[in-house]
FISE-979166 format. One record per residue (C-alpha): residue number from 0; residue in one letter; x, y, z. Coordinates in steps of 0.1 Angstrom, whole numbers, plus 5000, padded with zeros to 4 digits. Layout:
BEGIN
<NUM, A, <X, Y, Z>>
...
This chain:
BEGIN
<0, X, <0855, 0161, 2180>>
<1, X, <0825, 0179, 2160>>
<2, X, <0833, 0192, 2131>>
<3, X, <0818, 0228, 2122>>
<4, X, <0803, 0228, 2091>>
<5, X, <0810, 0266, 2075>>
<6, X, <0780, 0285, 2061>>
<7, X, <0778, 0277, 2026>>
<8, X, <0783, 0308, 2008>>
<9, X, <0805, 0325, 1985>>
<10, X, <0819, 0350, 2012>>
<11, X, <0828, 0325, 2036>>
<12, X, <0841, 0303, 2010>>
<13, X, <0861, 0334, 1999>>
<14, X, <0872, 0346, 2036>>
<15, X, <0887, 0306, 2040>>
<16, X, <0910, 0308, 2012>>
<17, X, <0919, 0343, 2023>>
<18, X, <0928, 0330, 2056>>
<19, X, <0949, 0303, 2046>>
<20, X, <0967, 0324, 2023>>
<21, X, <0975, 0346, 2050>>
<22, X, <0988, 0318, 2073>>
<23, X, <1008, 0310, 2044>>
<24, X, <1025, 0341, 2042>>
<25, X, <1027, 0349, 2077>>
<26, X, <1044, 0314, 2077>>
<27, X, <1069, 0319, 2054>>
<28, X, <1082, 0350, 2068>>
<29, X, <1083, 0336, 2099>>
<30, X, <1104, 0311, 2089>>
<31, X, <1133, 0337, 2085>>
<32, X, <1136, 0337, 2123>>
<33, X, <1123, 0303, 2138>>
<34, X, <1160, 0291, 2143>>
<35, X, <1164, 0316, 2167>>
<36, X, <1132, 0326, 2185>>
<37, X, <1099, 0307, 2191>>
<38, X, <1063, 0318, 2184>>
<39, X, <1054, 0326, 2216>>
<40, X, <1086, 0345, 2219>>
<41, X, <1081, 0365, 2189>>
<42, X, <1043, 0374, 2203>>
<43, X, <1063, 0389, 2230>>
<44, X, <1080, 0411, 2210>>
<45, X, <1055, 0424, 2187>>
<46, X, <1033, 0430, 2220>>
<47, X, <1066, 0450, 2231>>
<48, X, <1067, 0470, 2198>>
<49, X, <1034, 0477, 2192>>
<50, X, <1024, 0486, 2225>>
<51, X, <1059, 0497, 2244>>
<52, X, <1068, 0483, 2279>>
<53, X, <1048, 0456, 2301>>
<54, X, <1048, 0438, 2329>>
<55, X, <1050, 0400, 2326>>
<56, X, <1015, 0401, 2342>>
<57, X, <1003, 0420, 2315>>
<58, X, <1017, 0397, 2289>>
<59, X, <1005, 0365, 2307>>
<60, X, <0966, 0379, 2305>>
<61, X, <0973, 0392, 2269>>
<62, X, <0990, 0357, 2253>>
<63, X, <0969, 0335, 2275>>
<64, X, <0992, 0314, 2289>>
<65, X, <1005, 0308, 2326>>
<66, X, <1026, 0334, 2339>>
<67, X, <1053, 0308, 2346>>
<68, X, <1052, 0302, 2315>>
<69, X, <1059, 0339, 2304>>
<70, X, <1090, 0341, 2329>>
<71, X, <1104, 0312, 2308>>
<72, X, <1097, 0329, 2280>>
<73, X, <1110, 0361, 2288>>
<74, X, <1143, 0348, 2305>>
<75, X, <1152, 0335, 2273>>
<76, X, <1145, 0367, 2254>>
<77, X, <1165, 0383, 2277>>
<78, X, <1197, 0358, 2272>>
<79, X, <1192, 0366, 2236>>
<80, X, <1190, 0401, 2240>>
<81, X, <1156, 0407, 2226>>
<82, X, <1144, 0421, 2254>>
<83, X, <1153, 0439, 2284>>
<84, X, <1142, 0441, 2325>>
<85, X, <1141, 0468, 2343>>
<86, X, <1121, 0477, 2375>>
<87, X, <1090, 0501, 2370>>
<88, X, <1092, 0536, 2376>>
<89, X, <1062, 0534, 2394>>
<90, X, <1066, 0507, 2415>>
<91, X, <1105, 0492, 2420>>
<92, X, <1088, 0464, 2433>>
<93, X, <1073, 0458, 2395>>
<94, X, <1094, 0445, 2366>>
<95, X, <1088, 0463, 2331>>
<96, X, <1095, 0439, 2300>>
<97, X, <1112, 0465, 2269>>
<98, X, <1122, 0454, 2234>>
<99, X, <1156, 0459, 2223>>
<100, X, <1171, 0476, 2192>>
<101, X, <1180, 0440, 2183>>
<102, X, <1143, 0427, 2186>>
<103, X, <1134, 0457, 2169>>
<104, X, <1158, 0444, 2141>>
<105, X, <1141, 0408, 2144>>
<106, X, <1103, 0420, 2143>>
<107, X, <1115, 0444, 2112>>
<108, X, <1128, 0415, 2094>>
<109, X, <1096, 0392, 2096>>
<110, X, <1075, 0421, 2089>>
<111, X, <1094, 0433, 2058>>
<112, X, <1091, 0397, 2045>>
<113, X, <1055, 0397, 2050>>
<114, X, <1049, 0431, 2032>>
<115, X, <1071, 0424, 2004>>
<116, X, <1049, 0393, 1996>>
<117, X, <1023, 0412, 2001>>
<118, X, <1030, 0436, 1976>>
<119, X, <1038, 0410, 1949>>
<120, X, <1004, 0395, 1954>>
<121, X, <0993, 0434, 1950>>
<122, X, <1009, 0438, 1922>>
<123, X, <0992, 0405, 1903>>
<124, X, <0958, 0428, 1916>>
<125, X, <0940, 0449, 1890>>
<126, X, <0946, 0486, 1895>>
<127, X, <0911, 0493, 1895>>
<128, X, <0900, 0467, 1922>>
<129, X, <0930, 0480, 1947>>
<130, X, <0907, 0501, 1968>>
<131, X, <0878, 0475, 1965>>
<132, X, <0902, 0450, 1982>>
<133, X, <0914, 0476, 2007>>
<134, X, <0882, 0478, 2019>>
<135, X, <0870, 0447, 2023>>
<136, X, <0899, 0436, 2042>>
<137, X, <0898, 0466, 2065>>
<138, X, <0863, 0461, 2068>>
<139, X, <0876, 0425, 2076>>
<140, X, <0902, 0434, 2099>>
<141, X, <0878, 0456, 2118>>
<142, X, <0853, 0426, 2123>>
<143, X, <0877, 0401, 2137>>
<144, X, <0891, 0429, 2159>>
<145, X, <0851, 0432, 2175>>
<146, X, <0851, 0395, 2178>>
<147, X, <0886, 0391, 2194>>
<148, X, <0890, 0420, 2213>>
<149, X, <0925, 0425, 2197>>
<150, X, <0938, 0449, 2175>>
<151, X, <0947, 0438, 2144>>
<152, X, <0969, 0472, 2131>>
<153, X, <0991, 0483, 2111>>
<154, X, <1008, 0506, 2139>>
<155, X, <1038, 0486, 2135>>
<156, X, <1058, 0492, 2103>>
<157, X, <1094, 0494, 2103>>
C-alpha cells in the first residue's frame, strides 16, 4: 500500500492533530453506548434524527453499504426498540425507517458526552481566540462538507 505523504505545512500539520483529537472525543463518547448498539447502527440513528424518516434504500445509498446489509441492521434496531417500521404514506408498498423516543434518548446521550468535552477543551481556550477558532472550524466544516457531499451540522442538538 502507498503511503500519502501530507503537504508539509503548518495548516495541515495543524488540521492532523485536530482530526485525531476529534476521533478521540467522538471515541470516547461513543463508548458510553457500544455495549448496546454498533457503529453502523448508531449511523442509522443519527441519519433518522437528523433528517426524519427513510427508507432502507435511502439509508443503503447514504451509508454505503449493501442493502442487505442495512435490513440486518435495521432488524436489530428494531428488536431494540431504536427504531420503528412502518409502511409509507405514499406508497404501502414502501417501508419508512423512524427513530424512537428511546434512540432519541441514545443519540442524546453520545451527543451530550461529546459537547461537554468539548466545552472543557473550550474552556482551556483563550477568551479572545474563541471566535478565531469558531471560524476556522466552520470554515473547516464547510470544506469537508464540499468535498464529501455530507453535511456536517449541528442541526442535531438535544
Amino acid at each position: 500500500m502507498q503511503q500519502i505523504e501530507p503537504k508539509s505545512s503548518e495548516l495541515t500539520e495543524a488540521l492532523l492533530s485536530a482530526s485525531r483529537a476529534m476521533v478521540a472525543i467522538a471515541a470516547k463518547s461513543f463508548s458510553l453506548v457500544e455495549d448496546k448498539i454498533t457503529l453502523s447502527q448508531y449511523r442509522v440513528l443519527i441519519i433518522l434524527a437528523t433528517e426524519g424518516s427513510q427508507p432502507p434504500s435511502a439509508l443503503s445509498i447514504r451509508l454505503e453499504l449493501k442493502p442487505y446489509f442495512i435490513t440486518r441492521i435495521c432488524d436489530r434496531l428494531i428488536e431494540s426498540r431504536l427504531i420503528t417500521r412502518k409502511s409509507s404514506t405514499l406508497d404501502r408498498r414502501k417501508i419508512e425507517l423512524i427513530i424512537t423516543k428511546k434512540g432519541k434518548n441514545l443519540v442524546s446521550k453520545v451527543i451530550n458526552a461529546r459537547i461537554a468535552t468539548l466545552n472543557v477543551i473550550a474552556d482551556k481556550i483563550a477568551a479572545d481566540k474563541h471566535k478565531r477558532v469558531a471560524e476556522a472550524f466552520a470554515c473547516f466544516a464547510y470544506e469537508a462538507s464540499e468535498l464529501f457531499e455530507e453535511r456536517f451540522h449541528s442541526e442535531w442538538l438535544p
